[in-house]
N, C-alpha and C positions, 0 to 999 in steps of 0.2 A: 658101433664100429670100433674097432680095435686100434693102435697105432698105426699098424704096416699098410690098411684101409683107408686111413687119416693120411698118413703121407703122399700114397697114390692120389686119391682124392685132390690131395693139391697139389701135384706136380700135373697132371690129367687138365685143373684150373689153369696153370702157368702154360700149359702148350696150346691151351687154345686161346688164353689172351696173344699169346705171341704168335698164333695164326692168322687171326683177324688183325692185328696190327701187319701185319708185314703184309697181309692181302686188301688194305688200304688205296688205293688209287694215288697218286701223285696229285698235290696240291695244284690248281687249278692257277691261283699264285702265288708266288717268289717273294717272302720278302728282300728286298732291296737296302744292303747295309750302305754301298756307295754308286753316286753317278755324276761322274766327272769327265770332264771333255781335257785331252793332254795330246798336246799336237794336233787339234783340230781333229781328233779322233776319239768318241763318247764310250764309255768305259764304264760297268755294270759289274756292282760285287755281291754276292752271294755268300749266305755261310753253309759250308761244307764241310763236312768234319772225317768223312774218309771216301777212300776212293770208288765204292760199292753206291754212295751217295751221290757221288760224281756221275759215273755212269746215271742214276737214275735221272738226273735234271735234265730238263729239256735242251733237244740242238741248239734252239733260238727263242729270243723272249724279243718281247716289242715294249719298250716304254717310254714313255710320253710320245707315243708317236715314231720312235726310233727300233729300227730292228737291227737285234746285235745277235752274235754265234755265240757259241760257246766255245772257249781258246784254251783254257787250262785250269788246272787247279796247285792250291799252294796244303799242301800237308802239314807246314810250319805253321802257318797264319789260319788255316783251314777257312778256306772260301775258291768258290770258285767265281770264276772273269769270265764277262763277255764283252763282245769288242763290235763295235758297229762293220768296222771294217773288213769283219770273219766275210769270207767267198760262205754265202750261202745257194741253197741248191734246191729245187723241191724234185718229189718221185715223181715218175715219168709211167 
């Protein structure tokens, strides 16, 4: 193989690891960085690191028994929240 064969070659490697990366499934669970009750209302942090990540997390997560929505994300701190008290909804 020649150079210009040798570079294709591994750029051809690079696009198919970052195809099967990106056609990965969504983790099944969330790690959970905080869960905290403030105001008698249960409060669930996530890390999130941009908003492409955000969209992909689940509406609603259940933990310890609790189900919370998904309410926002922070770009600064990067994680996102859920709050027990999100109006959840199921498809009809």
């Amino acid at each position: 193989m020649n150079a210009h064969q040798t570079e294709v070659q591994g750029l051809w490697t690079e696009i198919q690891r970052l195809r099967d990366l990106l056609a990965k499934p969504m983790p099944e669970y969330l790690r959970i960085t905080a869960f905290v009750q403030v105001e008698g209302t249960w409060i669930a942090e996530t890390d999130c690191h941009d908003f492409a990540e955000y969209k992909a997390l689940p509406a609603a997560i259940e933990v310890k028994g609790i189900r919370l929505g998904k309410t926002g994300w922070s770009s600064d701190r990067q994680y996102a929240c859920y709050k027990a008290d999100a109006l959840l909804g199921t498809h009809v």
